[in-house]
C-alpha positions as CSV (number, residue, x, y, z in Angstrom):
1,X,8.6,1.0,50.0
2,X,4.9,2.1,50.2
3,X,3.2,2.5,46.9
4,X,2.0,6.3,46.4
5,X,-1.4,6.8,45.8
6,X,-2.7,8.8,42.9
7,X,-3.4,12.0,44.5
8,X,0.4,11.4,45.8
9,X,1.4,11.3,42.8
10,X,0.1,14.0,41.0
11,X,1.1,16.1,43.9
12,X,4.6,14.8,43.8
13,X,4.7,15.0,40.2
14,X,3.2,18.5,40.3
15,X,5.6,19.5,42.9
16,X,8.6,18.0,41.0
17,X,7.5,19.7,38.0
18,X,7.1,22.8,39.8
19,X,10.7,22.3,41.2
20,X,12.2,21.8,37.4
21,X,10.2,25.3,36.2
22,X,11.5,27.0,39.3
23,X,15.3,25.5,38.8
24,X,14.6,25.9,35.1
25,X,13.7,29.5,35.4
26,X,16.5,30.3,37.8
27,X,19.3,28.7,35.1
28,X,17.2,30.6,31.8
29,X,17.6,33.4,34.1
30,X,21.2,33.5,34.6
31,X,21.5,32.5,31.1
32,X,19.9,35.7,29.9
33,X,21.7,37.8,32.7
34,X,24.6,36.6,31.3
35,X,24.1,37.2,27.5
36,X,23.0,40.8,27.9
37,X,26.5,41.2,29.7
38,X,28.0,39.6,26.9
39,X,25.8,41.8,24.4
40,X,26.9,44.8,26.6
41,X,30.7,43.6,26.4
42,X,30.4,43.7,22.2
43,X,29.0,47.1,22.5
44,X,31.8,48.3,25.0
45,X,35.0,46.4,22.6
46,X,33.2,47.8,19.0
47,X,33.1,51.6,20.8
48,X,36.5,51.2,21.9
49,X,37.7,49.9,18.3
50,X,35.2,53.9,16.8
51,X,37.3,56.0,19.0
52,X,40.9,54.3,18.6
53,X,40.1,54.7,14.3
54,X,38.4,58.4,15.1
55,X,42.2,59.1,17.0
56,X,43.9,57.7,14.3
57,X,42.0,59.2,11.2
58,X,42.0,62.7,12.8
59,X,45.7,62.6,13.5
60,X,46.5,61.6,10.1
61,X,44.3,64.0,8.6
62,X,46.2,66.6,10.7
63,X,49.5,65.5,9.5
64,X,48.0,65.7,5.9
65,X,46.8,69.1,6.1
66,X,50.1,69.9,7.7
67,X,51.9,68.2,4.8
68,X,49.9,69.6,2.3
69,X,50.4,73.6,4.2
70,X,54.1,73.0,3.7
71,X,54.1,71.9,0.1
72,X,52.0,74.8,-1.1
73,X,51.4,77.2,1.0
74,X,47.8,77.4,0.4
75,X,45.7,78.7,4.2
76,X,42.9,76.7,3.4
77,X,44.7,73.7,4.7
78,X,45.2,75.5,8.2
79,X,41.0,75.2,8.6
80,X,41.6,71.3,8.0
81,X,44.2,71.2,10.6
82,X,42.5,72.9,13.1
83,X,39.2,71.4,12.5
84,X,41.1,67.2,12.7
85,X,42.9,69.2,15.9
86,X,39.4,69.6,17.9
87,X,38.7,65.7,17.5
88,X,41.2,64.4,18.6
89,X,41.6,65.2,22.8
90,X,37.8,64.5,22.9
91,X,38.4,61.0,21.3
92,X,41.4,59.9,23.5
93,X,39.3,61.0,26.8
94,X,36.3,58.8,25.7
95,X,38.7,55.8,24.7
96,X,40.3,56.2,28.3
97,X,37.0,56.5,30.2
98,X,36.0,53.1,28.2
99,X,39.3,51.4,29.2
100,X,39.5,52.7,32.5
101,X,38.1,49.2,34.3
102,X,40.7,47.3,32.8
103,X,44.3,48.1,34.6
104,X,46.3,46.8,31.4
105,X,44.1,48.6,28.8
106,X,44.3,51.4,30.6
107,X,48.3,52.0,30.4
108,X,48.5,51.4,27.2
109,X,45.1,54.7,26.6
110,X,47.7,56.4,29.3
111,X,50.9,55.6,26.3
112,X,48.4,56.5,23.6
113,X,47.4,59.8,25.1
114,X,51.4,60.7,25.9
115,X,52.3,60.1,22.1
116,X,49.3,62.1,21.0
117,X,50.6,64.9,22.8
118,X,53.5,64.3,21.3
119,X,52.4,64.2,18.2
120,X,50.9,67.2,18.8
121,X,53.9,68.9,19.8
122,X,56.0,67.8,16.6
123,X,53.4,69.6,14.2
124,X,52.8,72.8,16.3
125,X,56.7,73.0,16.0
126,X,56.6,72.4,12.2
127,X,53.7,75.2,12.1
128,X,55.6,77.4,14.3
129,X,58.8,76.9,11.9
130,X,56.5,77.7,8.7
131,X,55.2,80.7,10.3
132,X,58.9,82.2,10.9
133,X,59.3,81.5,7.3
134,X,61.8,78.7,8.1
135,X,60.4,76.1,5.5
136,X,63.6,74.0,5.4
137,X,63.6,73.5,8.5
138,X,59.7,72.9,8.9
139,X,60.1,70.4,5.9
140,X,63.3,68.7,8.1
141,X,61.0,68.3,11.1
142,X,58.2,67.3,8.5
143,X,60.4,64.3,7.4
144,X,61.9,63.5,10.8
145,X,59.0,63.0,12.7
146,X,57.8,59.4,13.0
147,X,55.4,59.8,16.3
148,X,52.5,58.3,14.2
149,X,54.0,55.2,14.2
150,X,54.3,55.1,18.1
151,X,50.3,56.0,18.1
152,X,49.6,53.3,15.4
153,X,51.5,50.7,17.3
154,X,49.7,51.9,20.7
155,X,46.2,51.6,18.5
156,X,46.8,48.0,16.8
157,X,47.5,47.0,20.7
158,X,44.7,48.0,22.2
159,X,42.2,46.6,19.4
160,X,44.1,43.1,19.3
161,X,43.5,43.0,23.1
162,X,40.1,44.0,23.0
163,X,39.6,41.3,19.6
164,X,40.8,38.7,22.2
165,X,38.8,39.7,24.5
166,X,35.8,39.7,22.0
167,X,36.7,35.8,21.1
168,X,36.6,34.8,24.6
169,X,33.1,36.5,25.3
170,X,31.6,35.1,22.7
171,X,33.0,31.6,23.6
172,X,31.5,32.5,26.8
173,X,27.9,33.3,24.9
174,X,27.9,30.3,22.7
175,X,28.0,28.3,25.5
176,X,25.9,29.7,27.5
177,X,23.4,29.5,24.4
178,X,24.3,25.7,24.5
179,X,23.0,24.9,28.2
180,X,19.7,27.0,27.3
181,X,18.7,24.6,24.5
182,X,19.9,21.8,26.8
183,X,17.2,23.3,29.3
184,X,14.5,23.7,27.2
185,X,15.2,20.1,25.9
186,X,14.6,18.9,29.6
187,X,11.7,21.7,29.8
188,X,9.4,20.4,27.1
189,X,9.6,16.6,28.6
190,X,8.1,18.3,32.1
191,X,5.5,20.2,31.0
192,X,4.2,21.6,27.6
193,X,3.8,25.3,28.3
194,X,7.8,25.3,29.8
195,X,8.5,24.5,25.9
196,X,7.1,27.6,24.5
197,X,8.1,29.4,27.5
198,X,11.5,28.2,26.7
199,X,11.4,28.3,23.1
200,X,10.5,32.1,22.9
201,X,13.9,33.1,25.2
202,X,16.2,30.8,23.2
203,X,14.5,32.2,19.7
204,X,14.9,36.0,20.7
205,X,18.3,35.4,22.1
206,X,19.7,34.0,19.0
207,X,17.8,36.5,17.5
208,X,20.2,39.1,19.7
209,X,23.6,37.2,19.0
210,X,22.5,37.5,15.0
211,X,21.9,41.3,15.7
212,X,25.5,41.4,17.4
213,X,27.4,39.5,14.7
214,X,25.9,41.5,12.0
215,X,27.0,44.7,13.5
216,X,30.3,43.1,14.5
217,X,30.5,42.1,10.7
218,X,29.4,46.1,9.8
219,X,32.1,46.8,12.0
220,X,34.8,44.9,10.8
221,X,33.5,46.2,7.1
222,X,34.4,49.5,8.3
223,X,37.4,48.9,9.9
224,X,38.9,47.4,6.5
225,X,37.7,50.2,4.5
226,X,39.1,52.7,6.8
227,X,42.6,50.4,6.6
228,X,42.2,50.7,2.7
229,X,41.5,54.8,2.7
230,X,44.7,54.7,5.1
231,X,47.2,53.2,2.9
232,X,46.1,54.8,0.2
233,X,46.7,57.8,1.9
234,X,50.2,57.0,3.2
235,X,51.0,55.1,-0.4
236,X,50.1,59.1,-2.0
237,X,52.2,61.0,1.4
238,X,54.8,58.8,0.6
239,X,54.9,59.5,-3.1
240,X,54.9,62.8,-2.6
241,X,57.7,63.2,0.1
242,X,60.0,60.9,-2.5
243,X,58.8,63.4,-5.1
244,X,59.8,66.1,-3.2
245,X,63.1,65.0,-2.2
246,X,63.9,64.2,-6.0
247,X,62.8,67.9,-6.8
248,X,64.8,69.2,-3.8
249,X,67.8,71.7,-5.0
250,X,67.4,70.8,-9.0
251,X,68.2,74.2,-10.1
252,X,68.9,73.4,-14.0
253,X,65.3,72.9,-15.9
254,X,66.2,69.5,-17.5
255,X,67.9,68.0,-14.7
256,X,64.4,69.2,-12.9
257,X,62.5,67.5,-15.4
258,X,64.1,64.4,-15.4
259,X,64.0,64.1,-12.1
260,X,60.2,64.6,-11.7
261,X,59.3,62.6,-14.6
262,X,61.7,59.6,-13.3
263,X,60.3,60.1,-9.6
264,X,56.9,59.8,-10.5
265,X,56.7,57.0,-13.1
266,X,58.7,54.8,-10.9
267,X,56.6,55.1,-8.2
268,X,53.6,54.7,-9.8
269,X,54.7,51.9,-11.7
270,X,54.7,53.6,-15.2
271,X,57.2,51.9,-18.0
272,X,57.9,55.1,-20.1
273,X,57.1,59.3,-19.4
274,X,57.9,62.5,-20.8
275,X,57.4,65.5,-19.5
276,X,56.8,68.2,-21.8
277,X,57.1,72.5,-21.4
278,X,55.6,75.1,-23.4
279,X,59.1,76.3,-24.9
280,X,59.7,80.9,-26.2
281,X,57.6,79.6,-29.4
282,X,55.0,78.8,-27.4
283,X,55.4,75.2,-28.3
284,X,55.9,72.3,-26.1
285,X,59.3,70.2,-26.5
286,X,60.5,67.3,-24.8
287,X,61.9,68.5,-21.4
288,X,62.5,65.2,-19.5
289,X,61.6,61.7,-20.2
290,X,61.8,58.2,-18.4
291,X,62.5,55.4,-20.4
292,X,61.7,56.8,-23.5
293,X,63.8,56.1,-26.9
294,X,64.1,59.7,-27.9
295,X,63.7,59.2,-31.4
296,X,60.1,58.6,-31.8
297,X,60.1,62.0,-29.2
298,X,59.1,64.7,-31.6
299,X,61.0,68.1,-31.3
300,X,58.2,70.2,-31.1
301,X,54.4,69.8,-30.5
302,X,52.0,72.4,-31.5
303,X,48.9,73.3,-29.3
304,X,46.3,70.8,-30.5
305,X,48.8,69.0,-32.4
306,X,49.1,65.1,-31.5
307,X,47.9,64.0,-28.1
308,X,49.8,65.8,-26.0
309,X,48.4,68.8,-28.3
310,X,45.6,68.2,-27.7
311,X,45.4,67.7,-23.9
312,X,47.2,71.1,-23.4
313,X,44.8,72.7,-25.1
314,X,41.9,71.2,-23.6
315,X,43.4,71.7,-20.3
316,X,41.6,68.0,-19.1
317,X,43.3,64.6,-18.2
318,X,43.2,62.1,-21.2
319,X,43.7,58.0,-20.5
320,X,44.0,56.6,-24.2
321,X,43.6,52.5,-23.8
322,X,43.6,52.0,-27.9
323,X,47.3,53.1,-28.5
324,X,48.4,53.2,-32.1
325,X,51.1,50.0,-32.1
326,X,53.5,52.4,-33.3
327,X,53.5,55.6,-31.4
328,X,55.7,54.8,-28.3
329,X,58.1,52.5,-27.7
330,X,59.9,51.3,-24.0
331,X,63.3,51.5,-23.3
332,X,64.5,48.2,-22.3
333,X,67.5,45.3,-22.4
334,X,64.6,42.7,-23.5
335,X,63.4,44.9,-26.3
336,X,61.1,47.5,-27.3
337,X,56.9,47.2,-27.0
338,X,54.4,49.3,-26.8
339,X,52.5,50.5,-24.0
340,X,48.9,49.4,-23.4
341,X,47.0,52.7,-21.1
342,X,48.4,55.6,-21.8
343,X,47.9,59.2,-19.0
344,X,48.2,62.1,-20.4
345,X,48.0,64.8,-17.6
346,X,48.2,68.6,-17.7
347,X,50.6,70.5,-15.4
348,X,49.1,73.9,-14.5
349,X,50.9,76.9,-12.4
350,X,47.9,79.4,-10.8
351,X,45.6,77.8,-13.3
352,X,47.6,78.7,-16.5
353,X,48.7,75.4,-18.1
354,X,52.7,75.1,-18.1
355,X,53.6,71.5,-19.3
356,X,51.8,68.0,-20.4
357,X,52.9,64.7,-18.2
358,X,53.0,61.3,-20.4
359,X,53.3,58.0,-19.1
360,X,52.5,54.5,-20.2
361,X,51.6,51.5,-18.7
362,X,51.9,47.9,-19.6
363,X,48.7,47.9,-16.8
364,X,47.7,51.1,-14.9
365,X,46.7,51.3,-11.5
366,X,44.1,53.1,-10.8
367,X,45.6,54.7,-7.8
368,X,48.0,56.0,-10.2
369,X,46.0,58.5,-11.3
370,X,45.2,59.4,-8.2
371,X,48.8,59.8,-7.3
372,X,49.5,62.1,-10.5
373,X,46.7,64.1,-9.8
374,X,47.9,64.7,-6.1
375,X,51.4,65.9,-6.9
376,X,50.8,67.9,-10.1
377,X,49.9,71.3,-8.8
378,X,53.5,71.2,-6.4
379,X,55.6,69.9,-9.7
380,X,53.9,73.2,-11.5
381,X,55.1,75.6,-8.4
382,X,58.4,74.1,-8.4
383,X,58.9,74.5,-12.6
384,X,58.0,77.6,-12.5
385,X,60.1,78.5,-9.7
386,X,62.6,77.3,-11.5
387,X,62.0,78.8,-15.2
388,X,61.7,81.8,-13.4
389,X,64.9,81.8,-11.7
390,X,66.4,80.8,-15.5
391,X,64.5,83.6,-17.0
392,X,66.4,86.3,-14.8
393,X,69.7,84.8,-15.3
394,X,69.7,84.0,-19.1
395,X,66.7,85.9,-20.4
396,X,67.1,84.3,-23.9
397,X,68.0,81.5,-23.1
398,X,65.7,78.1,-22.9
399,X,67.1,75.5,-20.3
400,X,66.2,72.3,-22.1
């Protein structure tokens, strides 16, 4: 084999080198190409994942306001209602254009759009029933409907496909990020300037993959938090429509009473209640309790007398944590002790204050008060619904 002169040799070498930047370029090329796709791929899946939680929150803030027109009446939640109604359409026609390209996302965006309308249907009908002054009937269909679980189901599909999806492209992207730095490895032993070259493409695209896993992580923050505000939500709607069922046809004050204080302290995980009413001497007396050993239950409570005294006639929400060891004591096969937080909450019909709520906690939740605060303006309609309905038949008579 003929030995290459020098000028051979730096041509060969010059050519060889200029064959490894060439092939070198061509590979960083695709590299790139193919990261931006991936980039562009994030982008599409975290839109996708907005508009499936925009449907969802708008539809379940329509079914509140619905919920919350039935319960009391009040117009103003009609503006909600209509306002969640104008979001939604617009958000399922984005979310289908988005998963239009792939055939299996796109049936289940056709389902999802289906039990929308669907959903849609169920509450004009419950509207339409309240309107003809049918609110049994409105409340029935209330209860009955369960097409949110159909569009929750449709949603959690959708996002766990496009999640895989997400896995795989970034599988895709880290190693595609691997054969780069192999490349500029082989780049910097070639020539010197292919290193920098090299070195700046690899630096901003890791630069880009730590812009996209930040906002993936933002997302994902969202997402949870949106999950959190959701349960809370349904964990209150679902209080409320036990609550409601337990005040359903009570007709006799202290079997109403009873009934709200036991709904509502079991459900919110309270270990003794009372509910008290102002009584024809303008005190309040013990109307209904929950676990309570009646005889540390005074008979009557002047206004500003005591705690609940007190409360009423501040007309404000009290939370006592120091608790006298001696003023309460829990019901219970083990034993009597004393609760630790106790709530003291004002019931109020048309902002004239009716009744005091009591309940005590071992440990209170802070959704609890949440909860109680939620439901206390619909306990006040329905007491006074019924005192007035006691009134007319014995007018001297106090149903306790």
């Amino acid at each position: 084999m003929p030995k290459l002169s020098f000028q051979q040799q730096v041509l060969t070498g010059f050519i060889t080198t200029l064959f490894l930047v060439f092939a070198g370029a061509i590979i960083s090329y695709n590299r790139i190409r193919d990261l931006q796709k991936d980039s562009l791929s994030v982008d599409r899946t975290q839109e996708i994942i907005k508009f499936t939680n925009q449907v969802l929150i708008n539809i379940v803030q329509a079914e509140s306001s619905v919920r919350g027109l039935i319960a009391t009446g009040d117009s103003y939640y009609l503006d909600d209602y209509n306002e969640s109604l104008s979001k939604i359409n617009p958000s399922v026609d984005r979310l289908s254009s988005l998963l239009k390209e792939d055939p299996s996302q796109h049936i289940l965006a056709d389902s999802l759009k289906y039990q929308v309308s669907q959903k849609l249907y169920a509450m004009s009908k419950i509207l339409w029933a309240f309107n003809l002054k049918d609110l049994q009937k409105a409340q029935s269909d209330l209860l009955a409907d369960r097409t949110i679980n159909k569009v929750r189901r449709l949603i959690d599909a959708i996002n766990t496909q496009e999640h895989a999806l997400l896995t795989e492209r970034r599988k895709t992207s880290e190693a595609n990020v691997e054969q780069s730095i192999v490349l500029f490895f082989v780049g910097t032993a070639v020539i010197g300037m292919l290193f920098v070259v090299l070195f700046q493409f690899i630096r901003l695209s890791f630069k880009k993959r730590k812009i996209v896993e930040d906002s993936l992580a933002e997302s994902n923050f969202q997402l949870q938090k949106i999950s959190e505000e959701n349960e809370l939500q349904n964990w209150i709607l679902k209080g409320n429509a036990l609550l409601d069922e337990a005040m359903r046809g009570q007709r006799n004050l202290k079997s109403l009473a009873n009934a709200v204080i036991g709904s509502i302290g079991e459900y919110s995980g309270a270990r003794i209640g009372a509910l008290y009413l102002f009584n024809e001497a303008k005190n309040l007396q013990v109307a209904g309790t929950y676990a309570f050993d009646s005889n540390f239950a005074r008979t009557e409570i002047k206004l500003g007398e005591g705690l609940v005294g007190q409360v009423a006639k501040s007309k404000d929400a009290h939370i006592l944590k120091d608790i006298p060891a001696d003023y309460i004591k829990i019901k219970s096969a083990l034993g009597g002790c004393s609760p630790k937080v106790l709530l003291l909450q004002p019931v109020f019909f048309e902002d004239e204050i009716i009744g005091v709520v009591e309940l005590g906690y071992l440990e209170m939740p802070q959704i609890a008060t949440i909860f109680i605060n939620r439901v206390v303006n619909n306990i006040g309609i329905v007491i006074n619904s019924v005192q007035t309905i006691s009134r007319a038949v014995k007018p001297h008579t106090v149903l306790y």
